[in-house]
Every structure is written in C-alpha cells, then in structure tokens.
N, C-alpha and C positions, 0 to 999 in steps of 0.2 A: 254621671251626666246622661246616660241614657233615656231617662224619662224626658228630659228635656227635648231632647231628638227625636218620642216618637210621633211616628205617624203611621200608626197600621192600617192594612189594608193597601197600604204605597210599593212602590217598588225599595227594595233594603237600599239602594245607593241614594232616593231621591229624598235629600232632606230639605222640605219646603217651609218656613215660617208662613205666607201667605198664600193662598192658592189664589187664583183670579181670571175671572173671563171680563168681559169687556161693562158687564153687569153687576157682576158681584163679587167681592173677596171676603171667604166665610176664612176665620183662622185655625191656623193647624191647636195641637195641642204644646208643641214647641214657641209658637206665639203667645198663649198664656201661662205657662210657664217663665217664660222670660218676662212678660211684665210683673207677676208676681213674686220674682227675685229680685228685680229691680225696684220695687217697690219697697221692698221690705230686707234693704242693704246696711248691714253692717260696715264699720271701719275697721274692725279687726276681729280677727278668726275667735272666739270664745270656747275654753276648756269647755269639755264633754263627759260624762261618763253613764254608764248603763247599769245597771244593776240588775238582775232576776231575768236574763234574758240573753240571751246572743243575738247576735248583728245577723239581719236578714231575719225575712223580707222584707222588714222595717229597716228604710236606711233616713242617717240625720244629720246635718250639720246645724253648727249654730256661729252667730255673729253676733256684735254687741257694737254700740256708739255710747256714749256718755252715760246718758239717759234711759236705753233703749236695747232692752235682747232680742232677739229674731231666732227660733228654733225650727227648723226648714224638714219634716217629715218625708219619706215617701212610701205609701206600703203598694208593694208589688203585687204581693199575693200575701198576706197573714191575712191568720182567723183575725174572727173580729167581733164586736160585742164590747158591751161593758165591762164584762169580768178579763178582756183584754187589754183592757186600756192603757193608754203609755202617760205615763204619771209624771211631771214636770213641777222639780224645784228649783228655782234660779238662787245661788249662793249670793245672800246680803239682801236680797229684794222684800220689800216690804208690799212690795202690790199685792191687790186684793182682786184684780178684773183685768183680762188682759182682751187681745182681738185674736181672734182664729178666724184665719182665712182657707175656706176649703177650695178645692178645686176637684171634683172626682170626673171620673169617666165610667160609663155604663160599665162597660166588660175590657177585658183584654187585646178586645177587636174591635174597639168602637170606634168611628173616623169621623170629624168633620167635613160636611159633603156641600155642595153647592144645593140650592133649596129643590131642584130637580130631586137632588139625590138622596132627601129625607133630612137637608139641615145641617144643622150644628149641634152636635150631643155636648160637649162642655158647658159648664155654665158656673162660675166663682158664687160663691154665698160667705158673707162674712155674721159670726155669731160672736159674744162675749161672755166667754166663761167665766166662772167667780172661781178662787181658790177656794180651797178648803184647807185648812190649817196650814199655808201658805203653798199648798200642791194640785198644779192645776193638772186636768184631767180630760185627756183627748182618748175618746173609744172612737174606734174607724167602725163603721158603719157597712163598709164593704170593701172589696180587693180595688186594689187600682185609684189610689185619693193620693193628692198631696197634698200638706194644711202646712201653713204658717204660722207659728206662735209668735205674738209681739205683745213680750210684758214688758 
C-alpha cells in the first residue's frame, strides 16, 4: 500500500489525500491512486501467478467481477523497455483489446505542488492495447508508474 500513501517531498507522518489553500486544491498522488482503484474494483480477489521473474520492483494484484479482470501494476524502480515487458494472459478470456490506465510520476521525488509551486506533475492517460495471441503486453516506459489492466 505504500504507493498509495506517497507524497514526497512531505513530512513522513503527513499523509494528505488533498492539499488546499483557500484557492486551490491540486491532489496528492494518494488521491489518484485511490480513484483509480476505485474505479477499477473487483468483487473478488483473482488467482495470480508470475513466471520468468521475481516479485519486486514490480508489484501486482488482481480482481475480477463477472465480466471483468482488473490487473493493478506498480513498478517502483525496474528496468524498463520493451524487452521488459510484463506479459498478461487471463485464464478462459477470449478478449482481443483491453483498457490500460497509466498513471506515472516524473521521478521518485516528484510532488503535486500548488500552481505557485510548479503544479501538478501526475496526469492519468488511458490507451487500448490489442492481444496478441491472446497476451497482452504492458512495457513501462519508466521507474515510478502504476497501470491498470481491465480485460
């Protein structure tokens, strides 16, 4: 859960979902985060497994509803590139185009700041991947991303 919490550059006890002066409330990275868990919520926990790789700096949970898998990404710090890629087959799924929802942050120190302060570095972008012989294919781009897979 720690990604969900942070807020660098903050004091370590002060955990803010919104910051706010009487003008403006830019949001932490703990407020989008939380909307893009809740947005993209399972009704129950869905088996997982990994293959070619150990756990860290890539961590993952996944959910499912009827209809619907949600694979919930975070890379910390891994390489990253295409030939990195983390390769996604959901067992039984016949879909062919799923949504990936990114969320990155610049660097390891990058903070949502009031417009004084140089702004809001977060910014969500939603793309649609196609399988390829039924395995979709998320390459991180760089350290510090959380993406949402919803096939």
């Amino acid at each position: 859960f720690g990604v969900s919490y942070e807020d660098c550059d903050e004091e370590p006890c002060t955990i803010a979902v919104l910051k706010h002066t009487m003008n403006e409330i830019p949001k932490t990275n703990s407020f989008y985060v939380r909307k893009l868990f809740d947005q993209n919520l399972g009704s129950k926990t869905a088996p997982i497994s990994a293959t070619g790789g150990d756990v860290g700096p890539v961590y993952w949970s996944a959910t499912k509803t009827t209809c619907e898998s949600f694979l919930k990404l975070v890379n910390y710090n891994s390489e990253s590139g295409s030939d990195k890629a983390v390769k996604v087959t959901v067992k039984d799924s016949k879909a062919t185009i799923a949504t990936l929802t990114v969320l990155p942050a610049p660097s390891s120190s990058s903070v949502n700041n009031f417009s004084s302060g140089g702004g809001e570095t977060r910014s969500i972008t939603t793309i649609l991947p196609k399988a390829e012989n039924g395995v979709f294919s998320m390459a991180f781009s760089k350290s510090y991303k959380i993406v949402i897979l919803k096939i």
